[in-house]
N, C-alpha and C positions, 0 to 999 in steps of 0.2 A: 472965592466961594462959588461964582457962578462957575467954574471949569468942573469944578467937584460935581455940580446938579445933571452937566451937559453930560461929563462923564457917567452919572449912574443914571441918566436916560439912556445914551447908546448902549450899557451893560443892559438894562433892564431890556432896551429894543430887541437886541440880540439875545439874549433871554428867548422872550417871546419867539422870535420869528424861529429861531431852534425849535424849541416848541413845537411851531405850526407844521415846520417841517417834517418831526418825528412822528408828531399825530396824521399828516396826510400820507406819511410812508406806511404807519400802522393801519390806518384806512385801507393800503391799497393790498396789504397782505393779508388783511380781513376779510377782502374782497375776493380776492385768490383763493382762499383757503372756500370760502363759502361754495364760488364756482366749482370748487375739487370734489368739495361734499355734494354738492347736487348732481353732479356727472356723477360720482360713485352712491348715493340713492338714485338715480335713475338707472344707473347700471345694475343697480340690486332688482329695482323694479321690472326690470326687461330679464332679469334671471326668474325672479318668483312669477310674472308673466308667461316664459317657460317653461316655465312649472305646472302652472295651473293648465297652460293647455295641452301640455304631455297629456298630465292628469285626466281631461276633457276627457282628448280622444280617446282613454286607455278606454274609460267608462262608458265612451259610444259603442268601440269593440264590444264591450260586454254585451251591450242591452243591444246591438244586432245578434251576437252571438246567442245572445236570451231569446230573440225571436224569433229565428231561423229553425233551435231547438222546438221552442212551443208552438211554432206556428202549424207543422205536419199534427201536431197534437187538434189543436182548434180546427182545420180541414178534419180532422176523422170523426170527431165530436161533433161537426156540422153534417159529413156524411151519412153519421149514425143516426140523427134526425130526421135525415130527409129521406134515408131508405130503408131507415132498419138494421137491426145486427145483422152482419152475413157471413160468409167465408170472407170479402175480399175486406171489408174493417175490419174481422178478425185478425187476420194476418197484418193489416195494419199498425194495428193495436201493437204489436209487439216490435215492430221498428220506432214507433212514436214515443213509447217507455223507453227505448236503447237511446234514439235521442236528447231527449230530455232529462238522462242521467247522465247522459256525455258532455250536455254541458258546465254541468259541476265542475268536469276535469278540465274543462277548456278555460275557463277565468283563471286558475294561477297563473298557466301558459298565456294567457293575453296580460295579466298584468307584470309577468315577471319580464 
């Protein structure tokens, strides 16, 4: 009777230590799979990080392109203060309207 006991201890041992085995092999491809997933979420993240700052600079383009248009605008509007209507911000007047409509056309060209 005791070989019987001794015998369904080493089964049951072996049992287990299988067991431990399969669980710490599961573990380690757990582990693997996890590491894969964070390299590819951080490889997503370094793509939508490129993204956003494509996106950034498009919209800096813009709002210089914005400024560059209004700014001849705000000089003629300051001229016009400080000296009066004349001939020479007359004539202004109408390059500073051709600008400031030209940059309408300029932001699809900067964002496209």
């Amino acid at each position: 009777m005791s070989g019987i006991r001794i015998f369904c201890l080493l089964v049951i041992t072996a049992i287990y230590c299988k067991i431990f085995f399969i669980i710490r092999c599961h573990k380690r491809q757990i582990q693997q799979v996890r590491e894969l997933e964070a390299q590819t979420r951080q490889n997503s993240e370094m793509r939508n990080l490129a993204t956003i700052m494509k996106t950034a600079v498009d919209v800096l383009y813009v709002y210089f392109a914005f400024l560059v248009s209004y700014f001849s605008r705000f000089i003629l509007l300051a001229a016009r203060v400080i000296t009066g209507p004349n001939i020479v911000t007359t004539g202004f007047s109408l390059y500073t309207h051709t600008l400031m409509f030209f940059n309408s056309t300029l932001n699809p060209v900067i964002y496209g």
